[in-house]
C-alpha positions in Angstrom: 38.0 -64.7 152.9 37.2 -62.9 155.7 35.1 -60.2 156.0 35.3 -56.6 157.2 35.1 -55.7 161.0 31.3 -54.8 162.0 31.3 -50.7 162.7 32.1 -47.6 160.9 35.3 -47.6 158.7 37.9 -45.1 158.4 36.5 -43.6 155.1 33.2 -43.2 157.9 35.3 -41.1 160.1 36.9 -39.2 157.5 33.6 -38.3 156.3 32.3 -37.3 159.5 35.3 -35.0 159.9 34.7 -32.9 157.0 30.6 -32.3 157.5 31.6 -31.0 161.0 34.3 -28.7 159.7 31.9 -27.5 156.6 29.5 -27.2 159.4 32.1 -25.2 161.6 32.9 -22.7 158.5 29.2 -22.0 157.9 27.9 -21.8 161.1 31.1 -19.2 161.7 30.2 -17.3 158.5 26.3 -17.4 158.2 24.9 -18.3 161.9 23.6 -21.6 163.2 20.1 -20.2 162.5 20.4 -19.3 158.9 22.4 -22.4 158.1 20.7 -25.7 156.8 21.3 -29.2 156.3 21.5 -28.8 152.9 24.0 -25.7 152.8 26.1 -28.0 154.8 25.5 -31.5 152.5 26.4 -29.0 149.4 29.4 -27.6 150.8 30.9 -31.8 151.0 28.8 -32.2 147.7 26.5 -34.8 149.3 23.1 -35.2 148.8 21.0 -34.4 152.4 19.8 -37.7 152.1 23.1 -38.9 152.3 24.3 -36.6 155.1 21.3 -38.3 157.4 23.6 -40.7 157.1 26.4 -39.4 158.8 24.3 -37.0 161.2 20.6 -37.2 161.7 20.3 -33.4 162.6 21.4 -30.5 162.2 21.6 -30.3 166.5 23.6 -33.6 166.1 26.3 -32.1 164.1 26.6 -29.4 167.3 26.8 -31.3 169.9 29.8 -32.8 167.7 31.4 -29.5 167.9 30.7 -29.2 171.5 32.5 -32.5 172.0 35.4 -31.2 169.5 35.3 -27.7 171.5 36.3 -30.1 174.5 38.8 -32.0 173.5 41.8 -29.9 173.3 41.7 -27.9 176.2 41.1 -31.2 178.5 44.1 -32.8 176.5 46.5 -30.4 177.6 45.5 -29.8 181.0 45.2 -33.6 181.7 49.2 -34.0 181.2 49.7 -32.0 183.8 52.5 -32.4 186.3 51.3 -34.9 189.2 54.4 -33.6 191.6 55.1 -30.1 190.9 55.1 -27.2 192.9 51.7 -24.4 192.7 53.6 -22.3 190.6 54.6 -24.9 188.4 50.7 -26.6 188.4 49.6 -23.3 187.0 52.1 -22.9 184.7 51.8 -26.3 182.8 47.7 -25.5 183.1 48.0 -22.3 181.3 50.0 -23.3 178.3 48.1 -26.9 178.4 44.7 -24.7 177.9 46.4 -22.2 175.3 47.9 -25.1 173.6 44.4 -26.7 173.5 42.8 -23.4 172.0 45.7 -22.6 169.5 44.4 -22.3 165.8 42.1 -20.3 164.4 39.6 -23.0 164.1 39.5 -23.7 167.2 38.4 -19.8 168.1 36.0 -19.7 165.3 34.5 -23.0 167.3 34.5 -20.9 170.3 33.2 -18.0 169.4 30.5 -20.7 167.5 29.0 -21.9 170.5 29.6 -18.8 172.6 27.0 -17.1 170.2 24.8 -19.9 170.1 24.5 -20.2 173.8 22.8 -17.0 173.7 20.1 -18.5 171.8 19.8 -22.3 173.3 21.4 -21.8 177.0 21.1 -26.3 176.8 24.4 -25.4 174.6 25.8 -23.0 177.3 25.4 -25.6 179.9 26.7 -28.7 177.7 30.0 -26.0 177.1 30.2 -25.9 180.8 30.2 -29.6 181.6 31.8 -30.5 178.6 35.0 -28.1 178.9 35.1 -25.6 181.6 33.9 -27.6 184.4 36.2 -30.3 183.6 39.3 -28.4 183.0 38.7 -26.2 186.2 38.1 -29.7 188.2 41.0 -31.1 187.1 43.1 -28.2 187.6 41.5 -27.7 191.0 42.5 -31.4 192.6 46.3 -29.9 191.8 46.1 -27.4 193.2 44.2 -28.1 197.0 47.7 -30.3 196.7 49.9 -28.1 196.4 48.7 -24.8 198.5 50.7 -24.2 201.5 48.9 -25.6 204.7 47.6 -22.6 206.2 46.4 -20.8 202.9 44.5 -24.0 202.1 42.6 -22.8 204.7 41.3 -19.9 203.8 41.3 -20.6 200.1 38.8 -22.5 197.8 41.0 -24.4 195.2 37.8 -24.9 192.9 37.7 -21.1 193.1 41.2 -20.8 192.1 40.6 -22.9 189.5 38.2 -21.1 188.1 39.1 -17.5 188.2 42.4 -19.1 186.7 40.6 -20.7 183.4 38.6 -17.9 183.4 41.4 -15.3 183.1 42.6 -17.6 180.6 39.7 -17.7 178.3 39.1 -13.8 178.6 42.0 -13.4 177.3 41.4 -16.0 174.1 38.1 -14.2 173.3 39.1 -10.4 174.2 42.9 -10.4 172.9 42.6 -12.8 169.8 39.2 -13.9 169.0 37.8 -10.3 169.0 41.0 -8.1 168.5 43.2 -10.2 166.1 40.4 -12.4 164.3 41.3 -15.6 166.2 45.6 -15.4 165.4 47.5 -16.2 168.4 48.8 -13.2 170.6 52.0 -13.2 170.9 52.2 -12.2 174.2 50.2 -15.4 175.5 53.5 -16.6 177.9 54.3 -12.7 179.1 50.2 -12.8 179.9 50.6 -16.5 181.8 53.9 -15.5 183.4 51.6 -12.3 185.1 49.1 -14.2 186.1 51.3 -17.2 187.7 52.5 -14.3 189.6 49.6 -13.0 190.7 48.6 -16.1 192.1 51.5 -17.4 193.4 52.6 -13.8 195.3 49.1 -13.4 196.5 48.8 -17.3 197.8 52.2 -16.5 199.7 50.8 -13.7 201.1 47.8 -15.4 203.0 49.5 -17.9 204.1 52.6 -15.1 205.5 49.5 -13.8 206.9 47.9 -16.2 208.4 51.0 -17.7 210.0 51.8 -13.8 211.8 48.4 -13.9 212.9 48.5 -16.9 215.3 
């Protein structure tokens, strides 16, 4: 009879899952600081022996959450368009982005490691180059492709990008993190419409500009 496939097994995963979502809750409700080990091994009624075996620390189970913070914003931005218009680049980026930070557990991770960074600015810089640097990289090589000639040059697309996600995330943490306890704003598409616009009328503009001007 053969026997099981070397590496963790699902029942592993599963397990894994549920100490980094205890985690989540506590950290959320208590702090990082004033959370231990064993609050978290109690709240999966596990022995912190046990727990060691899942995560060795307690710093282990937030980079998890960093990786986790990651994931969903990347996911929706990387099914972006590949031929599409500017307009239609930042479109598909904002609701990819929104999409990725849609529940209320995914704020609470947020606003988790947004506290936290205050404390240990390593975490800060792992949110960076873990979710923000990617998602403004990747929405950044769309864009340089798809800004008309002349306002390509005299626009950054990695600056684009990033005042973009940026007015994305403000929103996130001012309008439903802070002011609506992490539900979802309705007005999330009225807010992304405005800002397409922004961008797009004001990208139109240079480049009307800069064409008059030669």
């Amino acid at each position: 009879m053969p026997g099981r496939r070397p590496g963790p097994t699902p029942q592993y995963h599963e397990q894994r899952q549920r100490i980094i979502q205890a985690a989540l809750r506590l950290f959320a409700e208590h702090g990082y600081e004033a959370t231990s080990l064993r609050d978290i091994a109690e709240a999966v009624e596990m022995s912190p022996a046990s727990l060691y075996h899942y995560f060795p620390s307690k710093e282990s189970i937030m980079e998890a959450l960093l990786e986790l913070a990651a994931r969903g914003p990347l996911e929706g931005v990387a099914r972006l368009p590949k031929q599409a218009s500017f307009r239609e680049i930042l479109e598909a980026a904002g609701r990819g982005f929104f999409r990725g930070i849609s529940t209320i557990q995914a704020k609470q991770l947020l606003k988790v490691i947004l506290v936290e960074a205050h404390h240990r600015p390593e975490w800060g810089h792992r949110y960076l180059e873990q979710l923000f640097d990617p998602t403004q990289s990747a929405v950044a090589s769309l864009i340089a492709r798809t800004l008309p000639e002349r306002a390509r040059q005299q626009l950054r697309a990695d600056w684009l990008a990033r005042q973009f996600t940026g007015a994305l995330l403000s929103f996130v943490i001012h309008e439903e993190l802070l002011r609506r306890g992490g539900e979802s704003s309705p007005d999330r598409e009225a807010y992304l419409q405005q800002l397409v616009e922004v961008f797009v009328t004001g990208v139109e503009e240079i480049e009307r500009r800069t064409r008059h001007a030669l």
